[in-house]
N, C-alpha and C positions, 0 to 999 in steps of 0.2 A: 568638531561634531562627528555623529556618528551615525550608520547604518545598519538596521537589522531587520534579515527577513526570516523567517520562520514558518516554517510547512511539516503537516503531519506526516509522521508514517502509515502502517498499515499492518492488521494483522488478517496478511494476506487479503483472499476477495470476498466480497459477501456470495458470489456465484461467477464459474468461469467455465466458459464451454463453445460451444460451434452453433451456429444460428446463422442460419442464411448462408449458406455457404464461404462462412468467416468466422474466424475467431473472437472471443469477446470477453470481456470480465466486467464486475459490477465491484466499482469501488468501496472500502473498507477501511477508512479513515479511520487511528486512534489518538489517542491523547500520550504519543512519545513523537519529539519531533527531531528534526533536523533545523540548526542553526547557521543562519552565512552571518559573518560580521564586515562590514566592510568602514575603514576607516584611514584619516592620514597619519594616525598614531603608530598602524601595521610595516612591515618591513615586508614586501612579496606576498606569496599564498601558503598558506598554515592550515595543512588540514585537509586541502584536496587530493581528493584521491584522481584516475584517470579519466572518471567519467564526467566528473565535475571539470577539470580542468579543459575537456573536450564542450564541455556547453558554455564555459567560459570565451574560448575562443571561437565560437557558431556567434553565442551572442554579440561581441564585437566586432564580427564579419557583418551580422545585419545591420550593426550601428553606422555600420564603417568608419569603425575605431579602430586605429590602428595596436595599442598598448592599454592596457587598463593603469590609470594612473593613481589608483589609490593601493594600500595592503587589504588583502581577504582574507576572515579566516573560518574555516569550519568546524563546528562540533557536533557531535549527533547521540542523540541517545538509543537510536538503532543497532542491531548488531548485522552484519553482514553474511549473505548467502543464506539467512533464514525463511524471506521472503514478507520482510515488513519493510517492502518498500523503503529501504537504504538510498538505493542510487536512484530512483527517481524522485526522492524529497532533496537530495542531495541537487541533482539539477537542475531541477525546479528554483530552489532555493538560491542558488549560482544566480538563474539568471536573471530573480527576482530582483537579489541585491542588487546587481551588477547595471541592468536596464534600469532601477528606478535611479541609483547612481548617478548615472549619464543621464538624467532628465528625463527620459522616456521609462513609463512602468507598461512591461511588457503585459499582455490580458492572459488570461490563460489560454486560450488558443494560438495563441502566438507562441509560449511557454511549450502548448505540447507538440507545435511543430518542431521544436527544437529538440526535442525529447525523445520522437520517435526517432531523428536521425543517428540516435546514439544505440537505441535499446527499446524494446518491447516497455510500456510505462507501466504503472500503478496508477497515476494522472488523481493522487491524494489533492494536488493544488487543486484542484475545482470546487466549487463552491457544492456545500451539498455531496450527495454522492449521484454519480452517474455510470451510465453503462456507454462501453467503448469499443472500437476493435484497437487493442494497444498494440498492436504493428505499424497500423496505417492510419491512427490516430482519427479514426471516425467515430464522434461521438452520437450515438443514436435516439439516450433515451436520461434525458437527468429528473433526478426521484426531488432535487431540493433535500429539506433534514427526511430523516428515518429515527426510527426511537434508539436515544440515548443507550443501548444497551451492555450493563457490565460483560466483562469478560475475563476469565484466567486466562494466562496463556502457557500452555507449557513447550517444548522444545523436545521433535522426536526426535534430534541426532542428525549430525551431518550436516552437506551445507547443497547447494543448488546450484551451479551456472544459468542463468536467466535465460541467455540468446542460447543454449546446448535445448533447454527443457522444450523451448518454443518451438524447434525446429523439429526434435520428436513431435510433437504436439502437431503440427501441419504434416506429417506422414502419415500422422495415426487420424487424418482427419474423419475418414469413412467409418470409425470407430466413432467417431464424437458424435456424428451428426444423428447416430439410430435415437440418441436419448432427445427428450422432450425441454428443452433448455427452457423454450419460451414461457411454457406452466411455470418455472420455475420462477420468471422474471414479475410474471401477474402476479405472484403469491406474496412476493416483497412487499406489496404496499396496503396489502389486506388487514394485518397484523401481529402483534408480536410472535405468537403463535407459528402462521402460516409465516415469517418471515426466519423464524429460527427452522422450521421445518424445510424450506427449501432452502437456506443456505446448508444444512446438513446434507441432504439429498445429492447437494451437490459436491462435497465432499467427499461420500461416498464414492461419486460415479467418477471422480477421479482418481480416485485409487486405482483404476486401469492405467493409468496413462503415469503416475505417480506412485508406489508403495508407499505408503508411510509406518515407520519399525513401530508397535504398539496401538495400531489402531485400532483395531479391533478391543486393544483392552478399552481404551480411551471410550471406543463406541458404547462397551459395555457399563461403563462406569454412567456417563450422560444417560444412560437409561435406566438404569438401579438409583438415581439421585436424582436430588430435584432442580439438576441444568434443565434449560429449555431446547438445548441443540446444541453445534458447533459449530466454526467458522474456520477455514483452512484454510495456508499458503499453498494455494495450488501449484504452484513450481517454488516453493520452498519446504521448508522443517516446522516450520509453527502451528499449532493450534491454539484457537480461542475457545473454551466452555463457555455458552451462554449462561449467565448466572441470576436467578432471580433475582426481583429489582427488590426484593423483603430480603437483609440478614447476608448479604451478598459479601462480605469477608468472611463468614463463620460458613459461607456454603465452599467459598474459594478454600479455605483451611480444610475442610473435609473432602473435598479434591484432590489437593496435594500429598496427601496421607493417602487417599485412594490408587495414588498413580506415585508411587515410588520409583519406579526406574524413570518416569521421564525428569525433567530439566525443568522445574518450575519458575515462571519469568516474571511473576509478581501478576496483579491487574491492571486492567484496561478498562477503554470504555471505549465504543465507538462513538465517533461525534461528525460533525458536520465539517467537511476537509476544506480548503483552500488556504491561502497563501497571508498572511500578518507579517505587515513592514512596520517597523518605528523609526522616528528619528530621521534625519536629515543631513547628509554629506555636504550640504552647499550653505 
């Protein structure tokens, strides 16, 4: 027998900024994920990269398990240092496996205790999306679903250190705080409209604290076409073009012809985040 957990990525935040004298982001669940396998078939771990292997061993310090006695392995359809949430689907999904494994399936609050100890989260395992401060893992405000929205996503170049970006990000705080973050937060649950409208908004006001190469053409295209906004890795490379929910491959194909120099990553769709286990080790 066998185990498998699965947790989405992320293109990037739906909104990230400073509120309350903290940091915060509003998760951004999409439909590419991160796979753990875990089974007696496996020989060791396949797949983990450092950060996984570090929530590996958090996890079996809380169990107080000494060895993990099955093989692990990992696959993901994420790409790394773009900012869709790689290594927090990747940890998440560690300790998903790994805890239900051993009998015990960790909650997701438990998950993101474990998560912050490694790295600033994306915190995609929660059910629904929710808002957070992903340092200190305070979660403040969960929305439950949001509307299904497609997305292109294309790719401006280059890659991100996570724990480098965050740490400008807490310098540059007195910068973050002048903007109105919390308007932005009300406007998510108003509608499609007001909710492509502030995740753009917020895009924008990141661009102080992030450049991102082509943005402006990008900005200019979402407004000469018929996106509804966009959605950015605020400490990564990615963008998502909201795409009307009528004819939404023939709008993504006239996108991609519109924005030639970027790196086009096929679509997405945002969806409702958390954690799918199958199957049984015992």
């Amino acid at each position: 027998m066998e185990l498998t957990a699965r947790v989405p990525g992320s293109c990037g935040e739906l909104v990230q900024g400073w509120l309350r004298g903290e940091p915060f982001l509003v998760t951004c669940p999409i439909d590419r994920y991160t796979r753990v396998r875990v089974s007696g078939e496996l020989q060791g771990l396949r797949g983990l990269g450092e950060k996984a292997r570090r929530a590996l061993e958090l996890t079996l310090n809380t169990l107080g398990q000494g060895t993990f006695p099955w093989g692990m392995e990992l696959t993901s359809e994420l790409p790394r240092g773009k900012g869709m949430g790689s290594s927090s689907a990747d940890i998440a999904a560690v300790v998903a496996a790994a805890s239900a494994s051993l009998g015990r399936s960790f909650s997701p609050e438990e998950i993101l205790h474990i998560a912050v100890q490694i790295e600033p989260t994306d915190a995609t395992f929660f059910p629904g999306v929710v808002a957070l401060n992903q340092v200190t893992g305070r979660v403040f405000r969960r929305y439950g679903e949001l509307p299904s929205l497609p997305l292109a996503l294309f790719d401006t170049g280059g890659c991100v250190d996570t724990v480098s970006f965050h740490a400008e990000e807490m310098r540059r705080s007195g910068e973050r705080a002048r903007h109105d973050w919390g308007r932005l937060l009300g406007h998510l649950t108003e509608n499609v409209q007001a909710l492509a409208a502030a995740t753009t908004l917020s895009a924008c006001w990141n661009e102080e604290i992030l450049p991102k190469r082509h943005f402006a053409a990008i900005r200019s295209v979402v407004r000469r076409s018929c996106a509804l906004g966009m959605v950015a890795a605020h400490s990564g490379t990615v963008i998502g073009v909201i795409l009307p929910q009528q004819d939404e491959a023939a709008a993504a194909e006239r996108l991609r012809v519109m924005l030639p120099d970027l790196a086009y990553l096929g679509r997405s769709r945002l969806i409702s985040g958390g954690i799918s286990l199958t199957g049984s080790i015992r």
